[in-house]
Backbone as a ProteinNet text record, in pm:
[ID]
protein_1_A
[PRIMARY]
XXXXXXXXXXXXXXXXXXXXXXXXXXXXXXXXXXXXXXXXXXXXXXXXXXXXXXXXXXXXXXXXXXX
[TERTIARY]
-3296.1	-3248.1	-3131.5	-3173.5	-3063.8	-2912.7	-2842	-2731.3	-2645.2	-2626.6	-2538.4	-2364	-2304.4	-2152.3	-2095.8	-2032.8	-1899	-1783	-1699.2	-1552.7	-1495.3	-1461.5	-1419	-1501.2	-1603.7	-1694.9	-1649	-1682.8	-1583.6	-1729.9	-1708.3	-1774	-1722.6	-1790.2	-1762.4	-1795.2	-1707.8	-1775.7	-1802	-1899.7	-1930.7	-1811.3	-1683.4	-1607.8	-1462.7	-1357.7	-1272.4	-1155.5	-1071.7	-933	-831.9	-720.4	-628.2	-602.6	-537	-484.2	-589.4	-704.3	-782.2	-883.3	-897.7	-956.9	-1092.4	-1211.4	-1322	-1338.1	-1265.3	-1361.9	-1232.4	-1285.9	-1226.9	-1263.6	-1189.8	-1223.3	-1280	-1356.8	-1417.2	-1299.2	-1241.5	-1180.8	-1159.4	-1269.6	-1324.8	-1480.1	-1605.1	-1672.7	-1699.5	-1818.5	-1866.4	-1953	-1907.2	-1921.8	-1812.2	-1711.9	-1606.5	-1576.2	-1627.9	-1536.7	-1371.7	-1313.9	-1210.8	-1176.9	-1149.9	-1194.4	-1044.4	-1007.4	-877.3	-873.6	-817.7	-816.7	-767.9	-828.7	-761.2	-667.2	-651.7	-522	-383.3	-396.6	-326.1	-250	-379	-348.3	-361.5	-384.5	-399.3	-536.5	-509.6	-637	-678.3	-807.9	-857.1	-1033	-1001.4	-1098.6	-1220.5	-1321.5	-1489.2	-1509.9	-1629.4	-1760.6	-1815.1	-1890.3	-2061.7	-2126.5	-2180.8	-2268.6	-2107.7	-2045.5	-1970.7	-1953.3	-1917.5	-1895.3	-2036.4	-2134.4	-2285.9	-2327	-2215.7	-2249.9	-2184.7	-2089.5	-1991.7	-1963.8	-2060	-2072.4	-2208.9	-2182.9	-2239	-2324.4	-2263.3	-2266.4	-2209.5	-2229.2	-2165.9	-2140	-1994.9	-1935.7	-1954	-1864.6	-1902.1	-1940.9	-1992.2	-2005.9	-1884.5	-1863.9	-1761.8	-1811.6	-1690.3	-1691.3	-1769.8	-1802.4	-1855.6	-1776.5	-1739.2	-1676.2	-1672.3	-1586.5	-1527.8	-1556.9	-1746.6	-1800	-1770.7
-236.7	-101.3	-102	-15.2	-72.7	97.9	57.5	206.8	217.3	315.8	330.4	381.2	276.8	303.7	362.9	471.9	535	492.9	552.4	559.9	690.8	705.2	839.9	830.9	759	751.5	697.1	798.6	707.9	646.3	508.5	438.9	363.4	357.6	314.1	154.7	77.9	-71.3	-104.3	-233.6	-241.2	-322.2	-348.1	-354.8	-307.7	-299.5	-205	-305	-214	-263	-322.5	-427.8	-416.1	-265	-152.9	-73	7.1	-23.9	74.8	173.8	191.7	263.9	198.4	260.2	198.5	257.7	388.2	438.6	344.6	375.2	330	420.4	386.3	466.8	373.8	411.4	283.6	343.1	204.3	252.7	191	99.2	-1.6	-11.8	-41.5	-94.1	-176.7	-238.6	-374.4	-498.9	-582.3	-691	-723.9	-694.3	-655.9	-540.2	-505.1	-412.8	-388.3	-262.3	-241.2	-141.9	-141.3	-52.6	-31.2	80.3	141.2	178.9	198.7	174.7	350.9	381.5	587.5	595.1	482.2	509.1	429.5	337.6	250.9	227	276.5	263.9	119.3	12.1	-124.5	-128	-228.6	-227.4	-393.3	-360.9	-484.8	-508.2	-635.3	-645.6	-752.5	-706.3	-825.6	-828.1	-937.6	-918.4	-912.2	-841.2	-727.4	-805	-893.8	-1015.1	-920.9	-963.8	-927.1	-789.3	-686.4	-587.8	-519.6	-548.6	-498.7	-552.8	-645	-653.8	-608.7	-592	-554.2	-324.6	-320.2	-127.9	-108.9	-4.4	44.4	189.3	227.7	370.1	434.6	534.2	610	745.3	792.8	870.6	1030.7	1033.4	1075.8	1049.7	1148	1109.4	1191.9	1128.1	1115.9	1266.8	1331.8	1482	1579.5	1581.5	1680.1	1682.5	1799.6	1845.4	1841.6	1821.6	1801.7	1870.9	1897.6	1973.3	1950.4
-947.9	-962.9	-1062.1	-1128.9	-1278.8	-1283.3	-1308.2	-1281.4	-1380.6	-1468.6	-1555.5	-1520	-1547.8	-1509	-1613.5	-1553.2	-1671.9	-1657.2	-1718.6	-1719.5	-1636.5	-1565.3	-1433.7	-1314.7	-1301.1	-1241	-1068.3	-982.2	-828.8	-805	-693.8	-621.5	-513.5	-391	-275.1	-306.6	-189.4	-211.2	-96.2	-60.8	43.4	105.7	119.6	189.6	163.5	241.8	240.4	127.3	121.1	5.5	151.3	146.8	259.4	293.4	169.1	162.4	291.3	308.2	367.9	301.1	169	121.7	44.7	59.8	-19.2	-139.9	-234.2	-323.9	-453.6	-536.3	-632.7	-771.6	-866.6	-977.6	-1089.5	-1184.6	-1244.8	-1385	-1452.6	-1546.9	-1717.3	-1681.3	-1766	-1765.3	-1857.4	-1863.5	-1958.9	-1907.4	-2037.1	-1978.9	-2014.9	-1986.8	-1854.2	-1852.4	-1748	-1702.3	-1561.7	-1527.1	-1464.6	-1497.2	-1421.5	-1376.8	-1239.4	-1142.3	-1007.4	-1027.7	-972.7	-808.4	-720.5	-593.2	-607.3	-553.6	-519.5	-422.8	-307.6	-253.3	-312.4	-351	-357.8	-498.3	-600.5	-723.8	-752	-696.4	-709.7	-860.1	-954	-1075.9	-1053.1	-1043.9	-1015.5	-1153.4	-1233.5	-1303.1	-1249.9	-1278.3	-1220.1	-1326.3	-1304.3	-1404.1	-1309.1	-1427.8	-1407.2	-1287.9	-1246.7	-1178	-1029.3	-1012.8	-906.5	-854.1	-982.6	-945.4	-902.9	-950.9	-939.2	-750.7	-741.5	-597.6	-461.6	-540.4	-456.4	-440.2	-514.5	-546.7	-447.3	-323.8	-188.1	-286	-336.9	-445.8	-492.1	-559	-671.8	-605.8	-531.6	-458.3	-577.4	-690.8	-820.6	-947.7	-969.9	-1114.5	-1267.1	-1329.8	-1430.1	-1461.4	-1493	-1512.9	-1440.6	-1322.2	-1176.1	-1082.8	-1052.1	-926.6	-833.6	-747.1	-618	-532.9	-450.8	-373.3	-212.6
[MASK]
+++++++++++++++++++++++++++++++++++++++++++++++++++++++++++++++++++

C-alpha cells in the first residue's frame, strides 16, 4: 500500500510520544522524514523504511479543515 506524504500533513503513530500525544505533524519529506509532535513541539527525523512503519494513519491532510 503505497501513500503520498506532504508537508502539513497530521498522522497518528502506532505508539504514543512520552509527552502522551500520538499525532504529529509531518514537516519534512524525502528520503528523510521530519515529523513534529503537536503537543510537545518535540522534532524528530526517520528514514522512510522507519517512518513508513511507525505511521497508524493520516489524521489530516495538508491544507483541509478541521471537521
Amino acid at each position: 500500500m503505497s501513500f503520498n506524504y506532504e508537508i502539513g500533513d497530521v498522522i497518528q503513530t502506532r505508539k504514543k510520544h512520552p509527552c502522551g500525544s500520538d499525532q504529529w505533524t509531518v514537516i519534512r519529506t524525502g528520503v528523510d522524514f521530519k515529523i513534529k509532535c503537536i503537543k510537545c513541539g518535540r522534532i524528530v527525523m526517520l528514514d522512510r523504511e522507519t517512518f513508513l512503519k511507525r505511521v497508524k494513519k493520516i489524521v489530516q491532510k495538508a491544507g483541509e479543515s478541521v471537521q
